[in-house]
ROKE-708245 format. One record per residue (C-alpha): residue number from 0; residue in one letter; z, x, y. Coordinates in steps of 0.1 Angstrom, whole numbers, plus 5000, padded with zeros to 4 digits. Each point is the difference from the previous one (the first is absolute). Layout:
<seq->NUM, type->A, up->Z, east->X, north->Y>
...
end
This chain:
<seq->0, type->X, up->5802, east->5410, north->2532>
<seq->1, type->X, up->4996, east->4998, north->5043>
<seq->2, type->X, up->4970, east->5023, north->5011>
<seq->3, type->X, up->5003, east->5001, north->5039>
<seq->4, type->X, up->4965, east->5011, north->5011>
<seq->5, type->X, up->4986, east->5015, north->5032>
<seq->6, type->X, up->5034, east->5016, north->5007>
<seq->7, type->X, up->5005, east->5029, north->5028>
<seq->8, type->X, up->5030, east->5021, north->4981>
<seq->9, type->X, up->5022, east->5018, north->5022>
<seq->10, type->X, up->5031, east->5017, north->4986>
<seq->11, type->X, up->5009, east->5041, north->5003>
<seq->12, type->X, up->4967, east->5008, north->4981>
<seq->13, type->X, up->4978, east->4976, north->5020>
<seq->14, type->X, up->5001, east->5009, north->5034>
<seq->15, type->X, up->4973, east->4981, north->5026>
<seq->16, type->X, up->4982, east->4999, north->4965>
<seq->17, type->X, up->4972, east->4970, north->5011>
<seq->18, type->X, up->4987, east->4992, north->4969>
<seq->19, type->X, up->5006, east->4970, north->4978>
<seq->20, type->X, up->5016, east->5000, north->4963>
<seq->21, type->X, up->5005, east->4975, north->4975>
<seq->22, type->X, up->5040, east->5002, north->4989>
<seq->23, type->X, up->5007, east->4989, north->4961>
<seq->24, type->X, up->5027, east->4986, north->4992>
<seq->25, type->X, up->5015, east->4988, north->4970>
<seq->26, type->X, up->5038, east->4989, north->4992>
<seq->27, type->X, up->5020, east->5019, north->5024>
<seq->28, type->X, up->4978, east->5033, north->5002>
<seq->29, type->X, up->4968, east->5012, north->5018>
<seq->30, type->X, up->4977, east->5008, north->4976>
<seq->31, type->X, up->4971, east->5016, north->5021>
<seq->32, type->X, up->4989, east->4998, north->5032>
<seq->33, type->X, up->4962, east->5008, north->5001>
<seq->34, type->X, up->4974, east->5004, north->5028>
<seq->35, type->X, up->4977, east->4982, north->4979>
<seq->36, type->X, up->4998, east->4959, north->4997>
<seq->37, type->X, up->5024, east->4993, north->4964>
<seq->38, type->X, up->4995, east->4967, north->4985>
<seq->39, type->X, up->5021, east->4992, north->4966>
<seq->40, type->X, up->5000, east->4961, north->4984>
<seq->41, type->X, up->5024, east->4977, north->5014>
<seq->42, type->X, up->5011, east->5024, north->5022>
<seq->43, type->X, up->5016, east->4981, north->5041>
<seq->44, type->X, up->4977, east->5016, north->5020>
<seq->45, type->X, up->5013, east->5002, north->5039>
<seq->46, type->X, up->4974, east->5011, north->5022>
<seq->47, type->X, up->5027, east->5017, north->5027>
<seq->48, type->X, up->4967, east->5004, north->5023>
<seq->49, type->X, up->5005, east->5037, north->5012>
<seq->50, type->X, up->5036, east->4992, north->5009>
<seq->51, type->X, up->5028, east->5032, north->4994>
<seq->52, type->X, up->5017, east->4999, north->4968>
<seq->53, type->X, up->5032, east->5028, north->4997>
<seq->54, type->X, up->5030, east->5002, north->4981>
<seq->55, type->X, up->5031, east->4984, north->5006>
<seq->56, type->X, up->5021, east->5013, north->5022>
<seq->57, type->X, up->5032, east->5019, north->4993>
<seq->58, type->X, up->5037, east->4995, north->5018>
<seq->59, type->X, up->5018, east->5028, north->4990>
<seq->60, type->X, up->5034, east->4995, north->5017>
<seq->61, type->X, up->5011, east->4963, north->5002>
<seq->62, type->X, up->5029, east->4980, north->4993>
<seq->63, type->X, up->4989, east->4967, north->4991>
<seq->64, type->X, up->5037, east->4986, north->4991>
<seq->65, type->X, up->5007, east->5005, north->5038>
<seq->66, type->X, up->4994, east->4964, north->5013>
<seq->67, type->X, up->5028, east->5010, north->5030>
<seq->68, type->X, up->4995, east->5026, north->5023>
<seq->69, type->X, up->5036, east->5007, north->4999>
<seq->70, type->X, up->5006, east->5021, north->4967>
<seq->71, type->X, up->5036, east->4991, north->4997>
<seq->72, type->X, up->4996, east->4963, north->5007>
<seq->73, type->X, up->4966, east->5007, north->4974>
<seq->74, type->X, up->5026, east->5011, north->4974>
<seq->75, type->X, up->5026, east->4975, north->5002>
<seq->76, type->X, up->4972, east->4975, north->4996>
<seq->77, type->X, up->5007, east->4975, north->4960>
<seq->78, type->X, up->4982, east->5015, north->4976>
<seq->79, type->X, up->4974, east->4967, north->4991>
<seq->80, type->X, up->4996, east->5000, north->5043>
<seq->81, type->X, up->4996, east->5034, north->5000>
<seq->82, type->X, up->4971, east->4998, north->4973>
<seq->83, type->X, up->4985, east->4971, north->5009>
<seq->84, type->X, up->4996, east->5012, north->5040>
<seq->85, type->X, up->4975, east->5026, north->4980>
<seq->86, type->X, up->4977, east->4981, north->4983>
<seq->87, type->X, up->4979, east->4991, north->5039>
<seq->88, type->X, up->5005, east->5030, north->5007>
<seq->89, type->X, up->4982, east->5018, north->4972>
<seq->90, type->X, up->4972, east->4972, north->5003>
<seq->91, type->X, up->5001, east->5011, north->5035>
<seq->92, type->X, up->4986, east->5035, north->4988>
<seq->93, type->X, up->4978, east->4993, north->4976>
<seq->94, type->X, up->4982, east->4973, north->5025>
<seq->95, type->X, up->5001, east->5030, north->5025>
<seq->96, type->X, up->4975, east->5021, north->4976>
<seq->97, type->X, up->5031, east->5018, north->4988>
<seq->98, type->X, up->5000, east->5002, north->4961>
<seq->99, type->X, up->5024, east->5033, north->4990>
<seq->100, type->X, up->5032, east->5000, north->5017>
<seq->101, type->X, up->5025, east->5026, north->4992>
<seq->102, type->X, up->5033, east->4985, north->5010>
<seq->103, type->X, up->5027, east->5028, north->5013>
<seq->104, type->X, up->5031, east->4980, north->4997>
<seq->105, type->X, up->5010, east->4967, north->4986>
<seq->106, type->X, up->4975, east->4987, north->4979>
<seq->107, type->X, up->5009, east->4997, north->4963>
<seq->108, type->X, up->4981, east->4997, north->4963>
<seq->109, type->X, up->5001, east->4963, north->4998>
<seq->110, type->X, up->4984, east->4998, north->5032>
<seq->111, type->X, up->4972, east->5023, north->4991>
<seq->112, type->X, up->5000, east->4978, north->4968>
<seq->113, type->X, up->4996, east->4969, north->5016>
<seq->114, type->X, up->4968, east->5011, north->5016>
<seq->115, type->X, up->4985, east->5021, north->4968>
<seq->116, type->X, up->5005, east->4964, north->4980>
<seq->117, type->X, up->4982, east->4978, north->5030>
<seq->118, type->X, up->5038, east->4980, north->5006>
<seq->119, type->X, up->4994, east->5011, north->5040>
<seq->120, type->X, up->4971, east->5011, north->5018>
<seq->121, type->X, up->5003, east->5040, north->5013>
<seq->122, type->X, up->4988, east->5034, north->4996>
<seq->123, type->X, up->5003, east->5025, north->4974>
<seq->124, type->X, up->5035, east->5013, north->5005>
<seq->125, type->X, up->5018, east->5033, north->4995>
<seq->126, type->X, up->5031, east->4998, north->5004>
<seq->127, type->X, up->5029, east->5026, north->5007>
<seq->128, type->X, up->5030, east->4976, north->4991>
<seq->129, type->X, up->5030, east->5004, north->5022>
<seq->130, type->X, up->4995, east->5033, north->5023>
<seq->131, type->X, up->5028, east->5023, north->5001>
<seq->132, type->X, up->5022, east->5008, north->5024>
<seq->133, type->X, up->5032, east->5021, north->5011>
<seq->134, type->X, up->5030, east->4982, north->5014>
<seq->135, type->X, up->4993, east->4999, north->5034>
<seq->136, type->X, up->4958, east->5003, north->4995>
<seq->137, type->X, up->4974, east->4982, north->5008>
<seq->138, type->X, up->5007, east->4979, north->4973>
<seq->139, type->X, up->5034, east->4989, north->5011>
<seq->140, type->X, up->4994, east->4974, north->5024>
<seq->141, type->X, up->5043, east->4986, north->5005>
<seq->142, type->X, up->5009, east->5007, north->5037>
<seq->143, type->X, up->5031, east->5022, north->5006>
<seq->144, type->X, up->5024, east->4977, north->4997>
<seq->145, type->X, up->4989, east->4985, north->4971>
<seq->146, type->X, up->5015, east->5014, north->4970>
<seq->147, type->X, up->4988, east->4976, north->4974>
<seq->148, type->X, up->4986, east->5012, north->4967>
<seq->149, type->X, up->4961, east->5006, north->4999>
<seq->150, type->X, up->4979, east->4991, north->4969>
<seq->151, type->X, up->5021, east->5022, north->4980>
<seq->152, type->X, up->4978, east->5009, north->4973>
<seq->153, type->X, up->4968, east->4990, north->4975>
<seq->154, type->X, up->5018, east->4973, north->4982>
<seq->155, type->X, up->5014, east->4980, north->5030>
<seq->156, type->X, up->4967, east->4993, north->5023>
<seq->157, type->X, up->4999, east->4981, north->5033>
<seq->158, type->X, up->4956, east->4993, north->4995>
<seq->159, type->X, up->4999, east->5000, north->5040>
<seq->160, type->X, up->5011, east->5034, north->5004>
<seq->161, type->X, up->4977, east->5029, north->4999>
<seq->162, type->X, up->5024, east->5030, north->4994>
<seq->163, type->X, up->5031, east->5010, north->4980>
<seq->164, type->X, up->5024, east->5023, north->5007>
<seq->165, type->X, up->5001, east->5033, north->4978>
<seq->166, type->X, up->5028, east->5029, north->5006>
<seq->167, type->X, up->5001, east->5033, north->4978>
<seq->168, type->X, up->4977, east->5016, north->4975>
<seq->169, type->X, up->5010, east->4980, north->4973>
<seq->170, type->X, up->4999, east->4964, north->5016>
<seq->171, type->X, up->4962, east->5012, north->5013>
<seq->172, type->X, up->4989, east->5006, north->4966>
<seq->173, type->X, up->5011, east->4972, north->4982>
<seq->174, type->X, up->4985, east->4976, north->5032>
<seq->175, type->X, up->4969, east->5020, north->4993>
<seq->176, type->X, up->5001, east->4988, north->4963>
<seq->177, type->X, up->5012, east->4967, north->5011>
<seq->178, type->X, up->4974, east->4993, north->5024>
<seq->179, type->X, up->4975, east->5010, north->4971>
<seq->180, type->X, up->5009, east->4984, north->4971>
<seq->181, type->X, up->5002, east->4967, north->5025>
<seq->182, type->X, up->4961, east->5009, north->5000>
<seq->183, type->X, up->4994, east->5017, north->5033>
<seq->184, type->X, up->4971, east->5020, north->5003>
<seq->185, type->X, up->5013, east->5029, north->5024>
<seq->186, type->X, up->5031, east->5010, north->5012>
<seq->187, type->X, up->5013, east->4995, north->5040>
<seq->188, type->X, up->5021, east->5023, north->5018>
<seq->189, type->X, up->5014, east->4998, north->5033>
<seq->190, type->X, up->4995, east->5038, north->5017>
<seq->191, type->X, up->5012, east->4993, north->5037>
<seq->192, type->X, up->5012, east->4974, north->5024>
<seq->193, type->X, up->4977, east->4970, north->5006>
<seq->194, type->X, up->4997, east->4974, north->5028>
<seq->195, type->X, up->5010, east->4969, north->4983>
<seq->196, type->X, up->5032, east->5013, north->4989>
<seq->197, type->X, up->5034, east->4998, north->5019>
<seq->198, type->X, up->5018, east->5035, north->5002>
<seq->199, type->X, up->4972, east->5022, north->4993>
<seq->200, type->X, up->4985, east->5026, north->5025>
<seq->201, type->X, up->4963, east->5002, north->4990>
<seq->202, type->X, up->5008, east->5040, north->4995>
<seq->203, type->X, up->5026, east->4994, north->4973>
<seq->204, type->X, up->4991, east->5020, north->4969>
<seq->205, type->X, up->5011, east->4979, north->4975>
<seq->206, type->X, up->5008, east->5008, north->4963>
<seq->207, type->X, up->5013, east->5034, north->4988>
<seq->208, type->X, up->4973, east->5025, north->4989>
<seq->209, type->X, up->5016, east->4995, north->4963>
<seq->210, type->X, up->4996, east->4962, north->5004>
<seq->211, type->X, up->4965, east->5003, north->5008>
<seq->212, type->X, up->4991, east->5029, north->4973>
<seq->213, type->X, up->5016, east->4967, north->4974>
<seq->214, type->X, up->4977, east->4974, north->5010>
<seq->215, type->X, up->4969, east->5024, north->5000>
<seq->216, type->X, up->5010, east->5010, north->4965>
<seq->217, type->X, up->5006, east->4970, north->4987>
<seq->218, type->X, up->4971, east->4984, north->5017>
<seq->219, type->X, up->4978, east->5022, north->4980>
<seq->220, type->X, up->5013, east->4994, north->4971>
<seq->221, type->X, up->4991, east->4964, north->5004>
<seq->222, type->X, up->4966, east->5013, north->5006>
<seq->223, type->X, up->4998, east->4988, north->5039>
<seq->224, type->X, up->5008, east->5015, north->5032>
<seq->225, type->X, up->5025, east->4995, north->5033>
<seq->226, type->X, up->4992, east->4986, north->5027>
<seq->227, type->X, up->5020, east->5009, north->5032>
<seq->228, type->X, up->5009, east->4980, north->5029>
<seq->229, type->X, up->5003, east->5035, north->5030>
<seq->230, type->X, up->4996, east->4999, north->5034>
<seq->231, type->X, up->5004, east->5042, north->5016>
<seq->232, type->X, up->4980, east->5024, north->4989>
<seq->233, type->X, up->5031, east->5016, north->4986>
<seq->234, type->X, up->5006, east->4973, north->4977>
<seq->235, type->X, up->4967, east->5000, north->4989>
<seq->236, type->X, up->4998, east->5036, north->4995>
<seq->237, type->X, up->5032, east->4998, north->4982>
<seq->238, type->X, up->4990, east->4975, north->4972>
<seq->239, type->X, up->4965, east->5009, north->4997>
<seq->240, type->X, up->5014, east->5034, north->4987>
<seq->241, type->X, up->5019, east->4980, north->4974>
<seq->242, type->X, up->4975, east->4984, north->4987>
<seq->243, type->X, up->4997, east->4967, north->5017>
<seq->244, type->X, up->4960, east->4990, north->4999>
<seq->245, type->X, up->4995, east->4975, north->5023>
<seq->246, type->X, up->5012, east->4997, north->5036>
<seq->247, type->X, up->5006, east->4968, north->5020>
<seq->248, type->X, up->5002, east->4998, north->5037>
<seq->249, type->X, up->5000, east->5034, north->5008>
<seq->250, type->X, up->5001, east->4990, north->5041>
<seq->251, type->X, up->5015, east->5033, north->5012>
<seq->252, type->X, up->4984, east->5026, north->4977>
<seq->253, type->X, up->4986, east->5035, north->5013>
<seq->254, type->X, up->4981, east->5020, north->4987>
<seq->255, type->X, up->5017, east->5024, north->4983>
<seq->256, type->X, up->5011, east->4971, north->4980>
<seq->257, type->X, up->4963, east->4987, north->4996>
<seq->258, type->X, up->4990, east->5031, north->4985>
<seq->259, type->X, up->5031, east->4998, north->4973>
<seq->260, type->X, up->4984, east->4965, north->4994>
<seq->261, type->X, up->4966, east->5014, north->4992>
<seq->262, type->X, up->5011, east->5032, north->4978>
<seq->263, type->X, up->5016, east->4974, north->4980>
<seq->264, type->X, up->4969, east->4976, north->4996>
<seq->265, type->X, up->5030, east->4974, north->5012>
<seq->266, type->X, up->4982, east->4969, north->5020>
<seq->267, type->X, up->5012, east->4986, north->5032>
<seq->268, type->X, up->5004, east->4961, north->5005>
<seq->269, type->X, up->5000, east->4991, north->5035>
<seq->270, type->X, up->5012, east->4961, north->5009>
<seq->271, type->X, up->4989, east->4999, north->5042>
<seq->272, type->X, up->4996, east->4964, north->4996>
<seq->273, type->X, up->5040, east->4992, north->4998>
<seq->274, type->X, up->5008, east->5019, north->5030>
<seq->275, type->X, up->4974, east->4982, north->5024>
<seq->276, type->X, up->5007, east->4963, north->4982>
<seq->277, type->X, up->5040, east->5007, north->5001>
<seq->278, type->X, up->4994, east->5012, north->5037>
<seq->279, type->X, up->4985, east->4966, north->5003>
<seq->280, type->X, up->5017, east->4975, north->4982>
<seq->281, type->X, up->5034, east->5019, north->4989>
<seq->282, type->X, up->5022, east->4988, north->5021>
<seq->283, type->X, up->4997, east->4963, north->4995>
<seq->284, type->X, up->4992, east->5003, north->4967>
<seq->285, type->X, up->5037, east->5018, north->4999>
<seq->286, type->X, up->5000, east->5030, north->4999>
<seq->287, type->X, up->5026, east->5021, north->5017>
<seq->288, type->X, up->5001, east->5020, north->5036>
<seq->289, type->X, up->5008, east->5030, north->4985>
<seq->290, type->X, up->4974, east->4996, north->4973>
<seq->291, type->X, up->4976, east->4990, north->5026>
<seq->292, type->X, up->5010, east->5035, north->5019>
<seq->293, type->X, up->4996, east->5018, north->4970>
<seq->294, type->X, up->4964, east->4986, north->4995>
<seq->295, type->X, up->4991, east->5006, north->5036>
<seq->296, type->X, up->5007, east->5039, north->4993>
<seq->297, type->X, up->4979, east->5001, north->4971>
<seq->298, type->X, up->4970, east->4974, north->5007>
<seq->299, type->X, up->4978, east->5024, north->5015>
<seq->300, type->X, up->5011, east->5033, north->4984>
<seq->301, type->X, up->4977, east->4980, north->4970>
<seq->302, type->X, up->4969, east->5001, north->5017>
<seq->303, type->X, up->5001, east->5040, north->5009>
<seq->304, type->X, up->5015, east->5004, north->4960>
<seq->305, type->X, up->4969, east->4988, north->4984>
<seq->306, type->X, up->4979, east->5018, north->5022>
<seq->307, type->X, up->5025, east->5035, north->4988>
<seq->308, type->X, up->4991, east->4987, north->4963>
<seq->309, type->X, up->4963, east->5004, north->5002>
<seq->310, type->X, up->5001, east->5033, north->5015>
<seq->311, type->X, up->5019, east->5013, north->4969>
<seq->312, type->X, up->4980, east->4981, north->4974>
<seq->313, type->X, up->5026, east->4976, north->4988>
<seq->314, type->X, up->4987, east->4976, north->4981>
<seq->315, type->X, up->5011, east->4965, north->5018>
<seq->316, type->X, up->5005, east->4966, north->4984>
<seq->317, type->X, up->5002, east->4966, north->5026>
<seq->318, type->X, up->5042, east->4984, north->4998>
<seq->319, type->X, up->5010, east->4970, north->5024>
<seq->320, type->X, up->5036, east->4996, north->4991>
<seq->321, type->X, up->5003, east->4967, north->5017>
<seq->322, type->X, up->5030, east->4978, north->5000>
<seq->323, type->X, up->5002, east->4959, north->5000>
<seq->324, type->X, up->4977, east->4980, north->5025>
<seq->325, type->X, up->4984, east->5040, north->5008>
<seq->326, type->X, up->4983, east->4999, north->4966>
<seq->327, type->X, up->4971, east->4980, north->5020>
<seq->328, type->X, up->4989, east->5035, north->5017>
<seq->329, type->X, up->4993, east->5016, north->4969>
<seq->330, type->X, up->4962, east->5004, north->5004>
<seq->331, type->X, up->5009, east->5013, north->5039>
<seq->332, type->X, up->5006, east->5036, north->4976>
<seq->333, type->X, up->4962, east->5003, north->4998>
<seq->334, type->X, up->4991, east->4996, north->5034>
<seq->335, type->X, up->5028, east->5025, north->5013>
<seq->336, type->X, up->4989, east->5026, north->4982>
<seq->337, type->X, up->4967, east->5000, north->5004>
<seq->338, type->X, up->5000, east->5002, north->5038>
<seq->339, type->X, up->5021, east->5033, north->4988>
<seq->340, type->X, up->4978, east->5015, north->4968>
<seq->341, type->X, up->4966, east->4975, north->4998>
<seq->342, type->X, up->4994, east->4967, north->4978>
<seq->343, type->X, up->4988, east->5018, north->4971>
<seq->344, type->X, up->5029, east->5026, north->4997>
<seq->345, type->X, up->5021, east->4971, north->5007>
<seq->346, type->X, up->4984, east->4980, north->4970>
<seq->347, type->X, up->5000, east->5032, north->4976>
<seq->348, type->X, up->5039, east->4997, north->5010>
<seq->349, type->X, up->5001, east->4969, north->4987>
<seq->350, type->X, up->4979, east->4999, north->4970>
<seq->351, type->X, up->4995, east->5033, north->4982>
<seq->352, type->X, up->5031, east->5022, north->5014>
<seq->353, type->X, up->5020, east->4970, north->4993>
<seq->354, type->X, up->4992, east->4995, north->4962>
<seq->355, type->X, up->5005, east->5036, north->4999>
<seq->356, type->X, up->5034, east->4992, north->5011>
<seq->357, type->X, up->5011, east->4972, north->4974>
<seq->358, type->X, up->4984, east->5022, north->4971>
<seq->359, type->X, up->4969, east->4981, north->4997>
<seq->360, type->X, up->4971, east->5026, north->5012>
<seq->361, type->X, up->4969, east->4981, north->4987>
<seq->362, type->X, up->5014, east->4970, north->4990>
<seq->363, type->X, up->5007, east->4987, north->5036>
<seq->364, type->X, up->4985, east->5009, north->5036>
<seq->365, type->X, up->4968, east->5001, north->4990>
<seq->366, type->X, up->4965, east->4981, north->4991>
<seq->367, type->X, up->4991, east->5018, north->4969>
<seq->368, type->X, up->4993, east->4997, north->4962>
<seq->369, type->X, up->5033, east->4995, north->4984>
<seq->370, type->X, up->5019, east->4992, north->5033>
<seq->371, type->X, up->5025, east->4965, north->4992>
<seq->372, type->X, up->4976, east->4973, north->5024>
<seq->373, type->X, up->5026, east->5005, north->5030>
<seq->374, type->X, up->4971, east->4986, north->5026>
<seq->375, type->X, up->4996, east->4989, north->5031>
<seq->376, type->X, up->4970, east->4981, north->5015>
<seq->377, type->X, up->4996, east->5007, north->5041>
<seq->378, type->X, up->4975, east->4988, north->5029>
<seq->379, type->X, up->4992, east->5027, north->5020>
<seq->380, type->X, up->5004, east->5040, north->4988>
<seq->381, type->X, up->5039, east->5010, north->5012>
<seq->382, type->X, up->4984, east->5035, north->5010>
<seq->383, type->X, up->4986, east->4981, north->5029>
<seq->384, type->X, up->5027, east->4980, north->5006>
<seq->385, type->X, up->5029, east->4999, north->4977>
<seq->386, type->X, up->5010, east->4967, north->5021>
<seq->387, type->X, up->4985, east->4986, north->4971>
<seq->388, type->X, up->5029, east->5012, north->4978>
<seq->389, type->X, up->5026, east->4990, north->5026>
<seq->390, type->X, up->4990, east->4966, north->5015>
<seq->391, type->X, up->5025, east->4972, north->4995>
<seq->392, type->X, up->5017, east->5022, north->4977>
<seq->393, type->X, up->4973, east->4998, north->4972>
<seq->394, type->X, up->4983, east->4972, north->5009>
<seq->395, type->X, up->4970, east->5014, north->5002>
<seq->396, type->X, up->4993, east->5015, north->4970>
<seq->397, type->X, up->4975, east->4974, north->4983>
<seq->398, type->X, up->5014, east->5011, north->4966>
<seq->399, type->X, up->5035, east->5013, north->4982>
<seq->400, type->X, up->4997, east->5011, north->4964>
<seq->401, type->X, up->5025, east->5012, north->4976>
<seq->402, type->X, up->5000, east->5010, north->4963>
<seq->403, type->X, up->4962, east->4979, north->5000>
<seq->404, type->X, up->5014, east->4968, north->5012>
<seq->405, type->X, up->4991, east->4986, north->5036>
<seq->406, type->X, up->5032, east->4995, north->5019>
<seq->407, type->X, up->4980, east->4984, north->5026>
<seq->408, type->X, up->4960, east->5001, north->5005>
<seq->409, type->X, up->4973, east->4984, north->5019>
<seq->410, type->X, up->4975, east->5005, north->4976>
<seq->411, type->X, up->5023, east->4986, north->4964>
end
């Protein structure tokens, strides 16, 4: 059992909340969190000495096989190269204050595995599997002239590669059953054109209505949801309507399409943090000129998007979506959007809305009886100055724990 005494809590239900708790916890759960002094035998006692204690945070759109920013060199990467070039980067996160990562792309069951069993160091993972694309989509990363065969299905896997292509009704649904029974935990669709990919205006619908109306279906009768890469508010609008629960990107949405959003009770997933490190560091970490363009156009769309999102009530979850040596700017996501919606919105983004996201409402995102001990241990309150979340990409949070194990800790 670890009691961490004189605690200032902040999560979504503790806002500028000054006083100071005891937090319980024993195995990987909390077990009460009390504004009264607790004292059980043989209990570790950590006096945090009014420092802020919150959950973990909560990446909800990252692709942590990416080690190269280029997606097609990413996929073309060996398979053992390819795997191994993720093991820093999920310590990376988890060092960061980052414990729940829902990956959108890429990342597969051994991987998630691997960290459940301690064989690598990393967050909680939730993984989508290969994400689906049409020939041509986002997905497809070959250049016009090359006519090469992508990953061509479930059974014959390039690990580096974060999509597969997917043509037709019936090739959608049995990906869909693929991708599940290969133990991913959502489905990923691509909806429209993207920036990373080669022949792809961003206002590309992609999939057929039908193709769509297959993976929702079958989605739910895995008992999970779809999760759509879509740019335009048309896009948005259009796969909202069929189904589609979760949003990502969502750069150029108005708000006709924002009020489709929040009829539904579908969240948005916002990633600003690529677009201003890729504006930075793109083009010598390779990526292309046209991809480069393509961000340009949509980098700053982001910022007025979010700002659309609150006025309709969508509920908003925190993405980064980084690629290779850009991973490093992950905690930069907090510190743009709170110049845009305030640092306790910004951390409710992060914590609560997000374990709403992955399915674990009151298990994750929160300090409370029952919560898994997802905890983090920072100098200073972020409300003030969420610099404290940000600085040297984590290095300033005095404390990072997960499932009731220190990662790292001043005071054990």
């Amino acid at each position: 059992m670890i009691i961490l005494k004189n605690a200032r809590v902040l999560d979504a239900n503790h806002e500028s909340d000054q006083s100071l708790y005891s937090i319980v916890i024993e195995g990987n759960l909390i077990t009460d969190v009390s504004r009264e002094p607790v004292s059980q035998p043989g209990a570790d006692i950590i006096d945090v000495a009014g420092r802020t204690v919150m959950p973990g945070l909560i990446d909800c759109h990252a692709h942590v096989i990416a080690s190269v920013a280029h997606l097609g060199s990413n996929s073309r990467l060996p398979n053992t190269f390819a795997v191994l070039k993720a093991v820093p980067i999920l310590e990376g996160m988890l060092n960061r204050g980052f414990t729940t990562v829902r990956d959108a792309g890429g990342a597969d069951y051994a991987l998630a595995k691997a960290i459940d069993e301690g064989v690598i160091a990393g967050p909680r993972l939730f993984i989508a599997g290969k994400a689906l694309s049409q020939t041509g989509g986002h997905g497809d990363f070959r250049e016009r002239f090359d006519n090469s065969d992508p990953d061509p299905c479930g059974c014959s896997r390039n690990l580096g590669a974060i999509g597969r292509i997917v043509d037709g009704v019936d090739e959608m649904r049995k990906a869909v059953r693929e991708e599940m029974r290969a133990g991913a935990n959502h489905v990923k669709i691509m909806a429209s054109g993207g920036v990373a990919s080669p022949t792809d205006p961003i206002g590309n619908f992609q999939f057929s209505v039908d193709e769509i109306k297959a993976a929702v279906e079958e989605a739910h009768s895995h008992q999970t949801y779809v999760m759509a890469h879509a740019y335009t508010g048309a896009a948005i609008r259009r796969v909202v309507e069929l189904g589609v629960r979760t949003i990502e990107h969502g750069n150029l949405i108005d708000d006709e399409a924002a009020a489709v959003m929040a009829k539904h009770n579908a969240y948005a997933v916002p990633t600003l943090v690529t677009y201003d490190a890729m504006s930075k560091v793109g083009a010598r970490a390779g990526v292309s000129e046209s991809a480069l363009k393509k961000n340009e156009d949509v980098r700053t769309q982001g910022l007025r998007a979010l700002g659309i999102l609150k006025r309709h009530g969508v509920k908003i979850g925190l993405g980064t979506d980084l690629l290779g040596d850009m991973h490093q700017f992950q905690s930069d996501e907090l510190s743009i959007r709170s110049a845009i919606v305030g640092a306790f919105e910004t951390i409710c983004q992060a914590t609560k809305i997000g374990a709403e996201i992955v399915g674990m409402a009151g298990k994750l995102g929160i300090v409370a009886k029952g919560a898994f001990a997802d905890l983090l241990v920072v100098d200073g309150d972020p409300l003030d100055d969420i610099s404290v979340l940000i600085s040297n990409q984590g290095e300033g949070i005095a404390g990072v724990m997960k499932d009731g194990v220190w990662i790292r800790s001043a005071f054990a």
